[in-house]
N, C-alpha and C positions, 0 to 999 in steps of 0.2 A: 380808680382802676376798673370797678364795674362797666365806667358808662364808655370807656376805653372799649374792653373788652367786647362791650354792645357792637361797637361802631366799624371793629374789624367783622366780627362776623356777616353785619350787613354786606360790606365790604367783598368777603370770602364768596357768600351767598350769590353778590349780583353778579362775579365772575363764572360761578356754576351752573346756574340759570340757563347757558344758553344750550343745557342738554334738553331742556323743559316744553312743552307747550300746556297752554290749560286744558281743561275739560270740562265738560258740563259738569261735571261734581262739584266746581264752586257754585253754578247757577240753583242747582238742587238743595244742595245742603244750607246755603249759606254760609255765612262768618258759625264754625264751629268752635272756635276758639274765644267764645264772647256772648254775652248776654244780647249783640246785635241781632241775633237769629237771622232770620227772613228778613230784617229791618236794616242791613248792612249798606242799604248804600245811604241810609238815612241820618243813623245812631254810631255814634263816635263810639266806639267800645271797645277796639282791639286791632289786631294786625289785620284782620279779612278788609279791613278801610282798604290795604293798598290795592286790592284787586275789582270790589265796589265801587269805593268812591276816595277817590285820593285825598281831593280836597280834608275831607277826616282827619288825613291820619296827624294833621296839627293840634287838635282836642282830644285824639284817644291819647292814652293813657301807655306811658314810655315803655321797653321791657320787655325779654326773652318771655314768650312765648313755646310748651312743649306738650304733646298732646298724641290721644289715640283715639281712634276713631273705627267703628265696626259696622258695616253696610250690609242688611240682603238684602237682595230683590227676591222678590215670587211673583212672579208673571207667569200666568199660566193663558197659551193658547188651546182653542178646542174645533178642532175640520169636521166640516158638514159632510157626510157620507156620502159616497158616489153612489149615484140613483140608476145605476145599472150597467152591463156589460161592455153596452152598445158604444160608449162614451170612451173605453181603455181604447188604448191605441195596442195595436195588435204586433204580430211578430213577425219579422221577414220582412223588413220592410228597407232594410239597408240599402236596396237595388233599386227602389221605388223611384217614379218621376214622376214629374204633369205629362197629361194626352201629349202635349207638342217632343217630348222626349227630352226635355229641361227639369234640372234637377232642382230639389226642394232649396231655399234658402238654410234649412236645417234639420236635421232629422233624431225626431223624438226615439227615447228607448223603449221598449216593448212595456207597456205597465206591469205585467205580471212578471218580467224580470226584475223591476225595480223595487215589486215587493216579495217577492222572495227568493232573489240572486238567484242562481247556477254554479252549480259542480260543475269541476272538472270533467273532458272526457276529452276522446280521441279529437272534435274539431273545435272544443271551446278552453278557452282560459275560463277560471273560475272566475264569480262576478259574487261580488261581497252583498248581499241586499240594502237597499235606501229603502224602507220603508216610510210611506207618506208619516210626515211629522216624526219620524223617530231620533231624530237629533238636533230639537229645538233648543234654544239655550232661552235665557230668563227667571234660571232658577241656581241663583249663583251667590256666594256670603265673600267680600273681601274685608280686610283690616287695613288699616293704614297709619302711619306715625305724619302729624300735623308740629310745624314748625313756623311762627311768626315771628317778626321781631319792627320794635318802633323805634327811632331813635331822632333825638330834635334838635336844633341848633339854632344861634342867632337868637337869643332868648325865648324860644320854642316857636318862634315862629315860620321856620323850614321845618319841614318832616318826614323821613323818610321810614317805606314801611316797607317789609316782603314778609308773605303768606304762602302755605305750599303744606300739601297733603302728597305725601310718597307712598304707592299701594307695597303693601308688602309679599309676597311671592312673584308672581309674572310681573314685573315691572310695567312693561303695556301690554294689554292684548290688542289686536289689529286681525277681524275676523270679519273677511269682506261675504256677501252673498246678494244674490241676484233678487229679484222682489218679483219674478214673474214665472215662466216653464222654463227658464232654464237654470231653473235651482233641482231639476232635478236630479242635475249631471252632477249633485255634490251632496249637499245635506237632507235635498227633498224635502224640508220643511220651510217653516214659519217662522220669521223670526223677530223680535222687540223691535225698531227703527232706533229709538232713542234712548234706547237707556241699553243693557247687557255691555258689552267691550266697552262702549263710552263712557263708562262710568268707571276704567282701569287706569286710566291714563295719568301719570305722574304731572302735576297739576302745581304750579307756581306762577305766583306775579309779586312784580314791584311796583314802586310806589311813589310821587314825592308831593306833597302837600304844600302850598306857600301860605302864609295868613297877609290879606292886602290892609285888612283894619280887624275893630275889632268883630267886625260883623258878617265877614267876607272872607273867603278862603277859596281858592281855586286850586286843582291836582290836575297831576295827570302820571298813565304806569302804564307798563306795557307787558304783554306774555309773549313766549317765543309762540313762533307758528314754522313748524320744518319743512323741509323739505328732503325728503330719501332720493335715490337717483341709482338705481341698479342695473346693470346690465349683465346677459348673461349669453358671452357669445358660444356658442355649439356646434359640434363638427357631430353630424352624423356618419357612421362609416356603411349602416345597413339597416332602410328603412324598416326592416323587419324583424328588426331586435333594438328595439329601443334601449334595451338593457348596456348595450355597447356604446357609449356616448362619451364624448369629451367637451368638458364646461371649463369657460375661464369665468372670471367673475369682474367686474368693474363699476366700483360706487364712487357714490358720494352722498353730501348731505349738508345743504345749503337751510342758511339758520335764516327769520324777515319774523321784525318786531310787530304785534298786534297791539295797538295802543287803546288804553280808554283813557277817560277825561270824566272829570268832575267838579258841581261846583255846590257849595252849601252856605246861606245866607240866613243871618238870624233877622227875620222881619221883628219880633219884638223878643224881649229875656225868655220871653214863653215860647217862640214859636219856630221853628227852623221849617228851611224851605230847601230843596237839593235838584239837580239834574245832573245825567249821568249818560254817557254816550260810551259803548265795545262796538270797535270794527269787528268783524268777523274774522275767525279763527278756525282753523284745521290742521290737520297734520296730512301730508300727502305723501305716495311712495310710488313714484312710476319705475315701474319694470319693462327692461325691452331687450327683446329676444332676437337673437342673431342664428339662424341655421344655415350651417354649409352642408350641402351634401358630397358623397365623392364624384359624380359626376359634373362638380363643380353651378352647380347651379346653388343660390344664396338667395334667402328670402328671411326677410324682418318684420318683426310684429311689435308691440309697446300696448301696454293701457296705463295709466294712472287712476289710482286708489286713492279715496279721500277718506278719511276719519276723523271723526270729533268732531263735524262743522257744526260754528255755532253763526247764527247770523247777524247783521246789525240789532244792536239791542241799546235802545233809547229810555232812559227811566227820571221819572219824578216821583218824588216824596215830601212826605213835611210831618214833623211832630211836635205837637201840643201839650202840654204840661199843667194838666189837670191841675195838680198840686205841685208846688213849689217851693219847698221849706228844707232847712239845714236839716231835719231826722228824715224826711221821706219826699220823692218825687214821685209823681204816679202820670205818667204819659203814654197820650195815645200815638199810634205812627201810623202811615199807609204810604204805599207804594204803587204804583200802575210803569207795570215795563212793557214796550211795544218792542216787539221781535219778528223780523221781517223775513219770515221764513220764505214768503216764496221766492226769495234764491235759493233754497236748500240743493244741496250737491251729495247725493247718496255715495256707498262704500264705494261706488265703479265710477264715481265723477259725474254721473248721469242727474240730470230733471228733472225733475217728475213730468209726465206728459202733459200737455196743454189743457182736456179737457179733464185732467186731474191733480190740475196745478193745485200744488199746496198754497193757504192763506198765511197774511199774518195775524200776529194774536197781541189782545190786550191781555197780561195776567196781574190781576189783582191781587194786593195783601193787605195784612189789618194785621196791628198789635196791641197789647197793650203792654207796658213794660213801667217796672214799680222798684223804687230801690227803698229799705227800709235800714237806716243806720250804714252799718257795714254788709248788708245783703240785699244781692239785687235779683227778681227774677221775671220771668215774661212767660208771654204766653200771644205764638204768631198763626196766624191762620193764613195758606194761601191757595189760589186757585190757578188753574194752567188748562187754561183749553186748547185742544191740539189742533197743529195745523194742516193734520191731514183730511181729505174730505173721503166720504164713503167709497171704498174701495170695489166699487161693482164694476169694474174690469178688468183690465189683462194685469195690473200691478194688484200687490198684497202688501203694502207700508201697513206695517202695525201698529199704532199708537192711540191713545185713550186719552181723552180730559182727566186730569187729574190735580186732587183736594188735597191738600196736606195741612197737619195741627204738627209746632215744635213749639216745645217749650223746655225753660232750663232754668237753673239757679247758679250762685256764685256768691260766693265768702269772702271779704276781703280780710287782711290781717296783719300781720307786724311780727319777725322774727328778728330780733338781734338789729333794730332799729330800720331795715329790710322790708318794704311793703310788698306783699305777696297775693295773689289770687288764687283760687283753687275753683273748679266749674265743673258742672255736669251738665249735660242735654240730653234730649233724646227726641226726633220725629216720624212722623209716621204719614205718608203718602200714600193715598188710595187712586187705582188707575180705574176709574168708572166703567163698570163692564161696558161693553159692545159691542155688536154682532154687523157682520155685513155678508150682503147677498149680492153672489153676481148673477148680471143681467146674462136673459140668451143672448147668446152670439147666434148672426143669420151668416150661412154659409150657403155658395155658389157651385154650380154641375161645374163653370171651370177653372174651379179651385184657388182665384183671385180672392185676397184678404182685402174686402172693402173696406173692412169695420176694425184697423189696427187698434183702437186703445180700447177694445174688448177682448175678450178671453180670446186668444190665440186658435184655431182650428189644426193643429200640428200635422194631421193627415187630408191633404187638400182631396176635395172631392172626386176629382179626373184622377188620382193616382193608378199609375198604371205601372205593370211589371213585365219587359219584354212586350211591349205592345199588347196584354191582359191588361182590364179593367181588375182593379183589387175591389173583392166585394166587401159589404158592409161596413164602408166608411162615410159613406153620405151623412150627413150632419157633423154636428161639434166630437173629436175625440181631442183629450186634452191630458197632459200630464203636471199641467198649473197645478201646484201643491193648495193654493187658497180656494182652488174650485171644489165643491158649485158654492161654500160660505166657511165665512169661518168666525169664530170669537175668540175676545181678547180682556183680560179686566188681573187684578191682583194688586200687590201691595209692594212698597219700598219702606223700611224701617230702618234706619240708622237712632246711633247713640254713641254715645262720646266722652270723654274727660277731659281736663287741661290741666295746666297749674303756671302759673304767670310769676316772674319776679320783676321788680321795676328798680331801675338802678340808682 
């Protein structure tokens, strides 16, 4: 009846799935469901197999899977002080053009509005203040309920597995912003690249395992990767009351499977050997906007929004079994994952600029993991160096090299003939501080942008008002929230519980 029971819910699970995409919060945490830790796509231990490494999940260990898990981050940004007046961009500047009477490609907001807004009065609407950095995000605690389950067939040589961490309040957050000057039409800050909202995201994969002998196993499972699709047509009836508007709405939301693959060979009783390949995953939401006016003139606009990308990620493992005896095993593991960030695709589907193209990264891991009778526990070390490089121009990606220690224990037992597990973890990620300085920007009498992937000059030098020269703009004025530097460093700590039954 139990192993019944198991096999629908699989069953139920893989029907539901396809409301799901992953998120980097498996790549972070690991298998938190299992003594696998860090070590998941190596160490057969638990349901995290199906989303690791498939091949696995024909040696982990059968059985509901149910669990909670509690995450903050503290990332804390800190902005280098602007080094004087001359630099704010000034006011009145709405009318402004180049000498030739050609208008700017965009026009920055007054800086001393942006930090301390505007009252009401006879010719203005009130303006809410964006203070520089005053609504960074990074400093956020979510929970989540964790649910796995393994089940086998064919005298356990099929297996099939699904893993899933569901956030508990916001179900996703989806919090896009710009990495350059025109953030400051919104939050005016700074904000994490890869971790804050990506680490929300309702988070499932499946799974299936085949065993070809006994030494050889191949998988392969797949996560959703969505797609939103909204449109929002608009009748204006009076440019000058935006307030009066008529919106229809038309969606959709088109579901495209991200596959990985796995495979784990035991070169000798002691030694196992694995590779592991995830296409790249996102969730995407394009918005496109239809305005009519009454004078019957219509004009359409669109962007597409990307989130969660995660890139190809290529892994090898192997572990060693120091000690090998019916009371205790004591084995070392390591992992090297290659992740091929320089296709990264930021929140606006953009990038990164060419002469600030993101790298890829090798990340290293070590464990060592020890089982003593009916307890098992580890201890994983791993490292993540980021793919972003020095941020000394027009963009501000925030991300940091980052070291993390987890480690965890686990009890196995026996209730009413019923083998059961019960587990705790807990780890701790440190984001290596880091500072970055932007270069000068060399600015022109007529007001040509030679130098785009440097800080932006938002008031070109010719501006001119009514054929007046506007004075004291010569040189760099800028409202780049990262300019002239900024720092970045802090900490991610999660911890966890489980408890396993095996049918």
């Amino acid at each position: 009846m139990r192993t019944i029971l198991c096999r629908s819910t699989l069953a139920c699970s893989l029907l539901t799935a396809s409301v799901a995409q992953a998120s980097p919060l498996f790549d972070l945490g690991g298998d938190m469901g299992s003594t696998a830790g860090q070590q998941a796509r190596v160490l057969p231990e638990g349901s995290g197999a199906a989303y690791f490494n498939p091949s696995l999940l024909v040696e982990a260990p059968e059985g509901l899977t149910f669990g909670v898990v509690v995450l903050t981050q503290q990332i804390g940004l800190t902005l280098d002080g602007r080094p004087g007046t001359q630099f704010a961009v000034p006011t009145g500047l709405e009318n402004a053009g180049h000498a030739d009477n050609t208008r700017w490609d965009n026009y920055p907001i007054a800086t001393t509005l942006l930090q301390n807004g505007r009252m009401k009065d006879a010719l203005h609407a009130p303006l809410t203040p964006r203070p520089r950095q005053g609504a960074s995000t990074g400093h956020q605690t979510h929970t989540y309920e964790m649910i796995g389950l393994v089940t086998k067939f064919f005298d356990k040589r099929l297996a099939f597995g699904i893993h899933g961490l569901v956030p508990n309040g916001d179900f996703t957050q989806m919090n896009a912003f710009y990495n350059d000057e025109r953030e400051q039409y919104f939050s005016n800050s700074l904000h994490p690249e890869l971790y804050g909202d990506r680490l929300t995201a309702l988070s499932i994969a499946f799974g299936a395992g085949l065993k070809l002998s006994d030494d050889f196993a191949l998988g392969v499972g797949a996560t959703m990767s969505l797609k939103a699709i909204v449109g929002a047509p608009t009748y204006v009836a009076d440019t000058g009351n935006l307030g009066n508007i008529l919106v229809d709405i038309k969606g959709s939301v088109k579901v495209a499977l991200s596959p990985h693959f796995g495979a784990s060979y035991k070169l000798t009783p002691r030694w196992r050997l694995t590779a592991t390949a995830h296409a790249p995953e996102k969730l995407e939401l394009s918005t496109n906007f239809t305005f009519l006016l009454a004078n019957g003139l219509e004009q359409a606009s669109g962007i597409t929004f990307v989130h969660d990308y995660t890139p190809w990620q290529l892994g090898a493992g192997s572990a060693y079994d120091l000690i090998q005896e019916r009371e205790q095993t004591l084995s070392l593991v390591g992992t090297l994952l290659y992740a091929k960030w320089s296709d990264y695709r930021d929140r606006h589907g953009n990038a990164p600029t060419p002469s600030y193209a993101w790298g890829d990264t090798l990340s290293p891991s070590f464990g060592v993991h020890h089982r003593w009778g009916q307890t098992k526990s580890f201890l994983d070390l791993v490292y993540q160096p980021t793919p972003v490089p020095e941020q000394t121009g027009r963009t501000n990606y925030v991300d940091n090299d980052r070291a993390g220690v987890d480690g965890g224990i686990e009890y196995q037992f026996t209730v009413w003939g019923t083998p059961m597990r019960v587990g705790a973890q807990a780890q701790v990620h440190v984001l290596i501080p880091r500072r970055q300085t932007k270069l000068p920007t060399p600015t022109y009498a007529d007001g040509k942008n030679r130098t785009p992937e440097l800080v932006k000059d938002e008031v070109p030098d010719d501006s001119q008002i009514s054929g007046t020269p506007v004075k004291g703009v010569n040189g760099l004025q800028t409202n780049n929230p990262g300019w002239p530097g900024f720092g970045s460093g802090g900490a991610i700590i999660t911890a966890g519980l489980y408890f396993s039954v095996t049918p």
